[in-house]
N, C-alpha and C positions, 0 to 999 in steps of 0.2 A: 639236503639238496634235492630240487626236483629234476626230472628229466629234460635233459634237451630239448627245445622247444624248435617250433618250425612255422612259418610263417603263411608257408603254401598250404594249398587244398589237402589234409591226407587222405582223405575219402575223393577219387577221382570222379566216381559214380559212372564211368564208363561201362556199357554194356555189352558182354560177352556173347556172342550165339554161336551154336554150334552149324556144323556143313548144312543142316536142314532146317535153318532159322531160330532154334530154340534157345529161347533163353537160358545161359548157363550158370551166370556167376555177373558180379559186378568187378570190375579192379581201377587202380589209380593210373595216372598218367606211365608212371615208370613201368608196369605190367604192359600196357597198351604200347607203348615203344618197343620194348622188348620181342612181343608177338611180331608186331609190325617189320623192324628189324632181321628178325628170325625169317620170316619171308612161312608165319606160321599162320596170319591173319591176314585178313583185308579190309579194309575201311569199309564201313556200312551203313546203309541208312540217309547218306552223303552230310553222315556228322562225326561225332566223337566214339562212334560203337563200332567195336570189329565183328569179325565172322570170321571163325577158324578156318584156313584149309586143310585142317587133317581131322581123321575121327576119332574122337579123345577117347579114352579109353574107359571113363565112367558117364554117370553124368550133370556133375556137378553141382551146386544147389537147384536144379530145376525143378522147379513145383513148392520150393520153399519161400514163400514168401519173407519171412525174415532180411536173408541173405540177398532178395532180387529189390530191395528195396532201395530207394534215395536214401542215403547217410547223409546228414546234415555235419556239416564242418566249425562244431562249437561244443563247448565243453558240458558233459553231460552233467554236473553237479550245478557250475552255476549260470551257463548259457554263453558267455563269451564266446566270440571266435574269432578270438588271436592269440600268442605266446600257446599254442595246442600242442600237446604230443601224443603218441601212444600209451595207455596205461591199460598193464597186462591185470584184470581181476585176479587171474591165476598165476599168479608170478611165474616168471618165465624159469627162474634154477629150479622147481618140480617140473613145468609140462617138458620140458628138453627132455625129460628123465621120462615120460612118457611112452609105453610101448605104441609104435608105428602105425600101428594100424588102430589105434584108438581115436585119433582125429583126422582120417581119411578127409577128404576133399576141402582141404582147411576151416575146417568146422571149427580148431581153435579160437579163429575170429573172433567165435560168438563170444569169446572173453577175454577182444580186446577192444578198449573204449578212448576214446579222447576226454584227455583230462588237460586244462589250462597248467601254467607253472603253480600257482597260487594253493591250488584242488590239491595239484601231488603234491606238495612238501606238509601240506595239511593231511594229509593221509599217509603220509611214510612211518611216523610213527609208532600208529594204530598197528599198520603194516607189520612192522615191524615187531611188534611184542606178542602178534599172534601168530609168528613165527617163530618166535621163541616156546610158545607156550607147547606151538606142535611138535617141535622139535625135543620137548622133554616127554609129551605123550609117548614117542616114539622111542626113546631110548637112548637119542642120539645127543651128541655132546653137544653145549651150547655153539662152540666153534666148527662143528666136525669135522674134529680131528679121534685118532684112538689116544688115549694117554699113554706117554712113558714114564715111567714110576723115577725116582729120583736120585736111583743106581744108574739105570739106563742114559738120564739127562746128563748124570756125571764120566759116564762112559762116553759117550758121541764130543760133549768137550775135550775130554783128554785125548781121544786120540787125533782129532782133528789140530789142536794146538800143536801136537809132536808130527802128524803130516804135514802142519802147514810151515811151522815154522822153528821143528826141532833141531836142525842145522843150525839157526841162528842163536840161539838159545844160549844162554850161559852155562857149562856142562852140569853146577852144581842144580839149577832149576830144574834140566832136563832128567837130571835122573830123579827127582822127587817126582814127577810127574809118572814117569816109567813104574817109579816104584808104587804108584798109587795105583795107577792104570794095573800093574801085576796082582797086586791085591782086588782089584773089583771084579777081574775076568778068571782070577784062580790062577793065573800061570804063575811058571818061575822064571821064564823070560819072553822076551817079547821078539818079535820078528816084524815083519812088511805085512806078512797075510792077516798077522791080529791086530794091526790097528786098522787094516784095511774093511776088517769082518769088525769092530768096535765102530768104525766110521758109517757104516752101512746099517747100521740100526736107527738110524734117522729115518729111514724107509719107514720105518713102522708107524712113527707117528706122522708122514706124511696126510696131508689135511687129506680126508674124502667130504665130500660136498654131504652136510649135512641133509639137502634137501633129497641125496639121493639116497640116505638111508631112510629118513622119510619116506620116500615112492616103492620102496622095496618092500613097505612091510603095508603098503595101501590094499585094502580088498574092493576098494569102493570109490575109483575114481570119482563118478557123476559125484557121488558125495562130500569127498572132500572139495570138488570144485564148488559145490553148493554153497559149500562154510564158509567159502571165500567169498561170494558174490553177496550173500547176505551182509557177512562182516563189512564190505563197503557200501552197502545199501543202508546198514544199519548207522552206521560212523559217520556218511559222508550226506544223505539223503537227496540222491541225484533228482533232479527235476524234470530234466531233460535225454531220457534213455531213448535208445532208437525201439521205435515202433515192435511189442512183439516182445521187449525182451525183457526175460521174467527168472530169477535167482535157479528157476525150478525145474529148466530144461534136460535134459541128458544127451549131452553131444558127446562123450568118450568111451559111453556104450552101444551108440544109435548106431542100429544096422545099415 
């Protein structure tokens, strides 16, 4: 299934300046409202571009051409522009996992593109088995989850069936179960606290997000973001990229 599609402009190309006219940054309509609203901007130009009235604290993409460019509102593989969405190169379950200060002034951008419905479900695949592929690089389980061996699985049943529903239980079922559950954990009788502490080892196999054992053991963001942008350059052969933008950049080490 592809992403949610959306009909409107996503790229507003609205132009940001700061208190001393400099160009800062581009954003869409809902950023421009927002500022406006905020009583943070004021209409500029007597069109569609504001001018902050406070002094921002960096200075945004200014001097980068990439970023102060017209974004064109059509899908970068086959040129459409309609049924458009966002389409993260870097999929977004790694950069969330991303240390903070690695794409300061939403430099992520640079690796997010419009893709039509048609582009992403043709790409989700691909997507998807080289996420698996990394994911075994890594160490990390196909699912990422940790494994409970098949003591453990038969422990977290048993006491859960006698919490949940040992009172109702027919008394001869209920003690087979007791009697099983004694046997797995070593006791010779059971209480509240031990099925409580047999119940609670479900924690362990609680899912961790595969991609964030992935990013844990990354030395080389710009790089793996590379893998990425190549793998849908290479699968999808977009035709249509915005001006500038090239597999090869490094935005999650650029000072």
């Amino acid at each position: 299934m592809g992403k949610p599609s959306s009909t409107a402009s996503l790229y507003g190309n609205c132009s940001v300046y700061d208190p001393d006219g400099n160009l800062m940054f581009r954003c869409d309509d809902r950023l421009r409202s927002w500022y406006l609203s905020m009583d943070l901007a004021e209409a500029a130009d007597q069109g569609r571009n504001i001018r902050l009235t406070f002094t921002p604290r960096g200075p945004g993409h200014a001097q980068d051409p990439y970023f102060l460019q017209d974004f064109k509102n059509r899908c970068v593989v086959c040129g459409v522009e309609k049924d458009l969405s966002h389409h993260h190169v870097v999929p977004k379950c790694y950069r969330r996992h991303f240390p903070r200060d690695s794409y300061r002034y939403g430099r992520w951008m640079y690796d997010v593109l419009l893709l039509c419905v048609d582009c992403h479900d043709r790409y989700e695949d691909s997507a998807k088995q080289l996420k698996e592929a990394i994911a075994i690089e890594a160490g990390a389980p196909p699912e990422g989850s940790f494994n409970l061996d098949q003591t453990e699985v038969r422990v977290i049943k048993l006491a859960a069936a006698l919490r949940r529903h040992g009172d109702l239980m027919p008394e001869v079922r209920r003690l087979e179960l007791e009697a099983e559950l004694r046997v797995l954990l070593g006791k010779e009788s059971l209480g509240e606290d031990d099925l409580l502490q047999a119940w609670q080892l479900r924690l362990k196999g609680r899912t961790t997000p595969a991609a964030l054992l992935v990013v844990r053991k990354l030395e080389d963001l710009d790089g793996f973001a590379r893998r990425w942008r190549v793998h849908f350059t290479e699968r999808m052969k977009p035709r249509h990229l915005p001006q500038g933008w090239t597999p090869d950049r490094p935005i999650y080490s650029e000072s």
